[in-house]
C-alpha positions in Angstrom: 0.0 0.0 0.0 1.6 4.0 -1.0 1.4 5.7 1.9 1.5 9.6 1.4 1.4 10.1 5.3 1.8 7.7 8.0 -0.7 5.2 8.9 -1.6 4.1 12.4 -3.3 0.7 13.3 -5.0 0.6 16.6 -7.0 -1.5 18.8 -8.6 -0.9 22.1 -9.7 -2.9 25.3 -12.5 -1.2 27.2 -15.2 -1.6 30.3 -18.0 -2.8 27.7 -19.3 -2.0 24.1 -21.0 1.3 25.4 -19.1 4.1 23.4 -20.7 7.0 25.3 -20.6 5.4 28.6 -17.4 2.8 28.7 -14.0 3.7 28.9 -11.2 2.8 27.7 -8.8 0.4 29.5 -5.8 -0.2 27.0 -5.2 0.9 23.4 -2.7 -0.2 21.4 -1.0 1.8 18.2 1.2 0.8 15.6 2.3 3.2 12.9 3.6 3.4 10.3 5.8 5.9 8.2 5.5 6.3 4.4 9.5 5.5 4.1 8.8 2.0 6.0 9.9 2.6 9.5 7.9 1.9 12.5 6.6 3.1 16.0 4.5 1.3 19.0 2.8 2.5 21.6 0.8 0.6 24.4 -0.9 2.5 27.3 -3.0 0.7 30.3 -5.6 3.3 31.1 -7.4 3.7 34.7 -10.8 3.9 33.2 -12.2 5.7 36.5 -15.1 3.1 36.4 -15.3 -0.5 37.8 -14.6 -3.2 35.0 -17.0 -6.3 35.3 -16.3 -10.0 35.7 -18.1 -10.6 32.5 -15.6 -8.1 30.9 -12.5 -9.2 32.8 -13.7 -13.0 31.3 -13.1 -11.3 27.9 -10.3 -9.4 27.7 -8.4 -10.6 31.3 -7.5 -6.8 31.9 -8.9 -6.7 36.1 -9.2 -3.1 37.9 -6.1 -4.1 39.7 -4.2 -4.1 36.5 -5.3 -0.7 36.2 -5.7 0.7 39.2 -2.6 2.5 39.0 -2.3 3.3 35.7 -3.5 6.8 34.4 -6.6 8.4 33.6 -6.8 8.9 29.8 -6.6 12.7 30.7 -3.2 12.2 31.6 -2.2 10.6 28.7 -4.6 12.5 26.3 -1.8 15.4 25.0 1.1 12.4 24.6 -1.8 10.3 22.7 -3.0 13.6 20.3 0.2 14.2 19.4 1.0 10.8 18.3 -2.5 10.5 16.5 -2.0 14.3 14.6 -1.1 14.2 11.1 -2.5 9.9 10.2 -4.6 7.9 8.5 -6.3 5.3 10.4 -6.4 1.7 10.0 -7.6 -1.1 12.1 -11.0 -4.0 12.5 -14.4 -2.7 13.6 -12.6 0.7 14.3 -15.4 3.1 12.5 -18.1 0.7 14.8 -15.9 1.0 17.9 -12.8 2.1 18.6 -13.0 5.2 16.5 -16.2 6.6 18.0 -14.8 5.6 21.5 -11.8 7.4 21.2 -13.8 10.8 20.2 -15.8 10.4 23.2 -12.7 10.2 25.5 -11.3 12.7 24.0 -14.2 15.2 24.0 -14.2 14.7 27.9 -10.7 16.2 27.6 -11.6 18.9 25.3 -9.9 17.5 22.2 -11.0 17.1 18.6 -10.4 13.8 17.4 -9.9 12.9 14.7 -8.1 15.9 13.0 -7.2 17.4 9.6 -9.6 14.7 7.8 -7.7 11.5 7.6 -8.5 8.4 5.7 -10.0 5.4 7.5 -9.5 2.1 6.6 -11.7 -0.9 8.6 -10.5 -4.6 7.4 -14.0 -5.1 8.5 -15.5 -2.9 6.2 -13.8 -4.7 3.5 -14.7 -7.9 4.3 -18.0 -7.5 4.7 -18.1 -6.3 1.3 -16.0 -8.8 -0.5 -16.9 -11.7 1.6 -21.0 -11.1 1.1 -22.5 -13.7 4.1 -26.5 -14.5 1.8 -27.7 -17.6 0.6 -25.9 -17.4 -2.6 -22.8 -16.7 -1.1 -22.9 -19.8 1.5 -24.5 -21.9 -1.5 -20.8 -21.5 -3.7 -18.9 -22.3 -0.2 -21.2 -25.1 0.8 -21.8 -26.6 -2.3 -19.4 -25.2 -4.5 -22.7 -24.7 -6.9 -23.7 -21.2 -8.1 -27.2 -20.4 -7.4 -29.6 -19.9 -10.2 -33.1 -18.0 -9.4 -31.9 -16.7 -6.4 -34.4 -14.9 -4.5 -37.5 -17.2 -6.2 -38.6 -19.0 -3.4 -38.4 -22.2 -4.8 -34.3 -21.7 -5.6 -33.7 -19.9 -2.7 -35.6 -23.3 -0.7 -34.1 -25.9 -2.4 -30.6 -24.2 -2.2 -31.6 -24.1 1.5 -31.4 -27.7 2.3 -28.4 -28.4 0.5 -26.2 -25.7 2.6 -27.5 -27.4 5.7 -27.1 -30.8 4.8 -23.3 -30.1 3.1 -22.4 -28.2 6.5 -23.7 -31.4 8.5 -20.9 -33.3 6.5 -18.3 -30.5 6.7 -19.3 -30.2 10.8 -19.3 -33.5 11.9 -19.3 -32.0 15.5 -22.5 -30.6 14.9 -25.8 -32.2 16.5 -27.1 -34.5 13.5 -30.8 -34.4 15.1 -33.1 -31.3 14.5 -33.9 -30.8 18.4 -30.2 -30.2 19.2 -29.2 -28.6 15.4 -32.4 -26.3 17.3 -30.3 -25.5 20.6 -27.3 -25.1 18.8 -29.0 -22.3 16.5 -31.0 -20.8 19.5 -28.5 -21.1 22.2 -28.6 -17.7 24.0 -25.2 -15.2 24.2 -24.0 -16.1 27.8 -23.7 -12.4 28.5 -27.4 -11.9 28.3 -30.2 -12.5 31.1 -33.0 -13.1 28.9 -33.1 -14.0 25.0 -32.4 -10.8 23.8 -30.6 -8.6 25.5 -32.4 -6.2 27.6 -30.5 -7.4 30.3 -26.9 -8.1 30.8 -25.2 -9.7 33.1 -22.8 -7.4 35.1 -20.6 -9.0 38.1 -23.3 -11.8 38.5 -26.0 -9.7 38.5 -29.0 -7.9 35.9 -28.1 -4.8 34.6 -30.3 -2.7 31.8 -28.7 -3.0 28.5 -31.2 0.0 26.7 -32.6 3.5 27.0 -31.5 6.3 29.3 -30.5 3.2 31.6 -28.2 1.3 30.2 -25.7 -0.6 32.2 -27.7 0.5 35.6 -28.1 -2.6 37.8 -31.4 -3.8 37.8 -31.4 -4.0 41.9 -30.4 -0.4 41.7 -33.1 0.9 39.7 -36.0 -1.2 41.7 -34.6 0.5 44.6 -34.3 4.4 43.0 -36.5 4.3 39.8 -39.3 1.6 40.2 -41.9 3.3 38.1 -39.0 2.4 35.2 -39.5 -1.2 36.1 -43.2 -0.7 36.0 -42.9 0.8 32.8 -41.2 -2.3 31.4 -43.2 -4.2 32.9 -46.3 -3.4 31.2 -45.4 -2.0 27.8 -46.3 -4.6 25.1 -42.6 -4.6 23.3 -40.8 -6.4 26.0 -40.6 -10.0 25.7 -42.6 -11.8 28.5 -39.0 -13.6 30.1 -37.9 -9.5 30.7 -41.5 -8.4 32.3 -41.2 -12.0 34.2 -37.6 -10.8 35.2 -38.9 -7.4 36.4 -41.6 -8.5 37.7 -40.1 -10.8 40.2 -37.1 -8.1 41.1 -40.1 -5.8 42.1 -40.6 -8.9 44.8 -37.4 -8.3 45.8 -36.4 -11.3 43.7 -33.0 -10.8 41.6 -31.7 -13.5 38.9 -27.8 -14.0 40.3 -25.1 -15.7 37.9 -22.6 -18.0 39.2 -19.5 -15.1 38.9 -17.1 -18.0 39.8 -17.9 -19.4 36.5 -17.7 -16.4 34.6 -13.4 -16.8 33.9 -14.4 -20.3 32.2 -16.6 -18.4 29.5 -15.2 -17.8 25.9 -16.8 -14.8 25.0 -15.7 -12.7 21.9 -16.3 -9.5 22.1 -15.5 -8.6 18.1 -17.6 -11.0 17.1 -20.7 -8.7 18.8 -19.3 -5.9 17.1 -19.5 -7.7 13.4 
């Protein structure tokens, strides 16, 4: 790739997927000059926040690693100055990274980013030239191309023959349809219910939407109850969230097993794609 100006890949490790309300725990920048030569630079960051088992399970960074490390404030004019002057380059960084670096540094007072630089997200590009439809998985599957796509008939019969060729190519898969079902339906360990209203955060519920979000469900029966009222009886919650609200108005909170949480292989990108 010609470079006309330097080029800086970067990831970053964070309390949660929250832009506006995580933080940032550790970033890490690699960049690169346009005559070849490189430069790294690695900060832990105390995010000012707690950081959660489920988190810690993810990315194994605990608030002891951090807790003397500094603020991003701190580091902020060092990290700016680095930053000034690239383009950008990185996976999932215009979904994440990117917009979680403008809000920490707009809580400093800084513009980021500056001087209008290119971004470049492998993601991006992958989504585009690796397309993930019916057609797509019917050439990978079957190695067939699929003719009529988007008649129903096609699009059926093409159907069947990606599941049964990825049967054969998955031999660890279930082979009956009652545990093919569990397999498809089996629900994101992070989340309380089936979809996501409620995340688990250090073994308990917290809110994961609206003005809310990542509140602890215990916290809000105790301060805001007439929220959980309002979830509880408007019609576009699913009935496992008003049953989960409606018992913690009881006084009755759902509790994970946090000793069990380090076992869990949760990839956090993968939410992100």
């Amino acid at each position: 790739m010609k470079l006309t100006r330097p080029i800086i890949f970067f990831d970053i490790e964070a309390t949660g997927t929250d832009t506006t309300r995580d933080r940032i725990v550790e970033i890490a920048l690699i960049k690169t000059h346009p005559d070849g030569h490189q430069e790294e630079k690695i900060w832990r960051i105390n995010p000012g926040i707690k950081i959660s088992a489920e988190v810690i399970a993810i990315h194994g960074i605990t608030n002891e690693d951090v807790a003397t490390a500094p603020g991003f404030r701190v580091i902020a004019p060092e990290l700016i100055q680095f930053l000034d002057g690239c383009d950008f380059g990185g996976f999932g960084i215009t979904r994440f990274d990117i917009p979680i670096l403008i809000e920490e540094f707009k809580r400093c007072g800084e513009t980021f980013p500056r001087n209008d630089p290119a971004i470049l997200d492998g993601l991006t590009i992958f989504h585009r030239k690796e397309p993930r439809d019916l057609t797509a998985a019917y050439q990978f599957y079957c190695q067939k191309k699929l003719i009529g796509a988007h008649g129903a008939r096609a699009d059926a019969i093409a159907s069947q023959e990606v599941l049964m060729a990825q049967l054969k190519r998955y031999p660890e898969l279930p082979q009956d349809a009652q545990g093919l079902h569990q397999f498809c339906h089996k629900q994101d360990e992070r989340f309380v219910d089936s979809r996501g209203k409620l995340l688990w955060k250090d073994g308990e519920a917290c809110i994961n939407f609206g003005k809310h979000k990542g509140e602890l469900l215990r916290k809000l029966v105790k301060e805001q109850r007439d929220y959980i009222e309002w979830i509880i009886n408007d019609a576009k919650f699913g009935q496992d969230v008003v049953d989960i609200c409606w018992k913690a108005l009881r006084g009755e909170f759902p509790r994970k097993n946090v000793a069990l949480i380090v076992e869990e292989k949760i990839e956090i990108k993968e939410i992100i794609l």
